[in-house]
C-alpha positions as CSV (number, residue, x, y, z in Angstrom):
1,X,172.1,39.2,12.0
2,X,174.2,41.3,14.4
3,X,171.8,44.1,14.5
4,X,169.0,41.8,14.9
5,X,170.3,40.1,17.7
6,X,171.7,43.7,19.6
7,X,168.5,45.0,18.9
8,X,166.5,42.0,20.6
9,X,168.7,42.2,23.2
10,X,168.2,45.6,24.1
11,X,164.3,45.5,23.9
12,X,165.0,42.2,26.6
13,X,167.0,44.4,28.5
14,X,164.5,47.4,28.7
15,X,161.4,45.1,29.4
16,X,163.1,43.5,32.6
17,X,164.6,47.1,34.1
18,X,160.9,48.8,33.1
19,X,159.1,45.6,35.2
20,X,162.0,45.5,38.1
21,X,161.8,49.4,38.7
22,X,158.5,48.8,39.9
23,X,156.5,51.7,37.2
24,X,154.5,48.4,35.8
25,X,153.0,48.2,39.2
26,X,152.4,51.4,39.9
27,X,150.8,51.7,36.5
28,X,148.4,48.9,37.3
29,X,147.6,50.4,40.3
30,X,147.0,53.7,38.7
31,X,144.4,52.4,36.2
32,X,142.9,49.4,38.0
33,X,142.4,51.8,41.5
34,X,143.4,55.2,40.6
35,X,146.0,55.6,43.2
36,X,148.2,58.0,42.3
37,X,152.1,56.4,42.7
38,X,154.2,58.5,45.7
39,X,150.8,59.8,47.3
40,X,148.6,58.7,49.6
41,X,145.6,60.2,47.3
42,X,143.8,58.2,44.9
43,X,141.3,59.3,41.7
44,X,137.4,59.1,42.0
45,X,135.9,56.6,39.9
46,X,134.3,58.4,37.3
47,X,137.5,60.7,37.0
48,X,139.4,57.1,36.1
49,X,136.4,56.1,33.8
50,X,136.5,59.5,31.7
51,X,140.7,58.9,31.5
52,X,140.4,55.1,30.5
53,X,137.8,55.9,27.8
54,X,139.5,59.0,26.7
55,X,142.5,56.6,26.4
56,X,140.3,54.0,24.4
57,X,139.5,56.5,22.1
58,X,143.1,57.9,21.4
59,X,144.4,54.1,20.7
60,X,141.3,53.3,18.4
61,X,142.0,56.8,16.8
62,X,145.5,56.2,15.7
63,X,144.7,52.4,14.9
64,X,142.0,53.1,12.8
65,X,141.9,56.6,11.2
66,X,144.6,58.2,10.7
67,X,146.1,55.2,8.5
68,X,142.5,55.7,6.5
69,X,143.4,59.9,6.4
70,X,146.9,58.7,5.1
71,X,145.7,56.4,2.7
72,X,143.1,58.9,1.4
73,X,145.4,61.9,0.7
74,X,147.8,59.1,-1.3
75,X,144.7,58.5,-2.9
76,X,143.8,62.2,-4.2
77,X,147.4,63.2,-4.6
78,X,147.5,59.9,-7.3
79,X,144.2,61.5,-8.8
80,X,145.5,64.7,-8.9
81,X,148.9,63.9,-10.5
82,X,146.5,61.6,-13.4
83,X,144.5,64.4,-14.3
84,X,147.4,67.0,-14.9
85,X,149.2,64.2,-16.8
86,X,146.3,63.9,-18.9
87,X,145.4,67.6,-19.3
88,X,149.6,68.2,-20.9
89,X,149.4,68.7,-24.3
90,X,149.7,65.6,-27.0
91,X,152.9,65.5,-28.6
92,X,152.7,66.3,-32.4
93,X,155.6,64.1,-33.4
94,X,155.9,61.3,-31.5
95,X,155.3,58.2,-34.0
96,X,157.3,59.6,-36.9
């Protein structure tokens, strides 16, 4: 229960000094306008486009497929390890 509680309050902590430092704003910023936090210079839109699909695409990647590429090589390694098991050679004695 201890560790539960330290470890809640830590994640509590590090949420309100990650939103008082200001970065959540200037992340917002970044993607919604493109302005670049510390410059005056902001992104074209289609440069912002290509980086918020490209950032899609990475999320849906790692949410979607490679759990599937994990569960596929469990998958073959099970078949593989069944097929040698069943290729070892019978016991002669075993019901004696």
């Amino acid at each position: 229960m201890k560790k539960i509680t330290l470890l809640a309050i830590t994640i509590i902590l590090l949420i309100i000094m990650f939103v008082e430092s200001g970065v959540t704003n200037a992340m917002l910023a970044f993607l919604l306008v493109g302005a670049l936090p510390g410059t005056t210079y902001s992104l074209p839109p289609g440069t912002m486009l290509i980086i918020i699909v490209l950032t899609i695409w990475l999320l849906t990647l790692r949410a979607t497929a490679l759990p599937l590429i994990s569960f596929l090589r469990v998958d073959h390694m099970a078949r593989k390890y069944l097929q040698q098991k069943n290729n070892l050679p019978k016991k002669r004695f075993g019901q004696i």
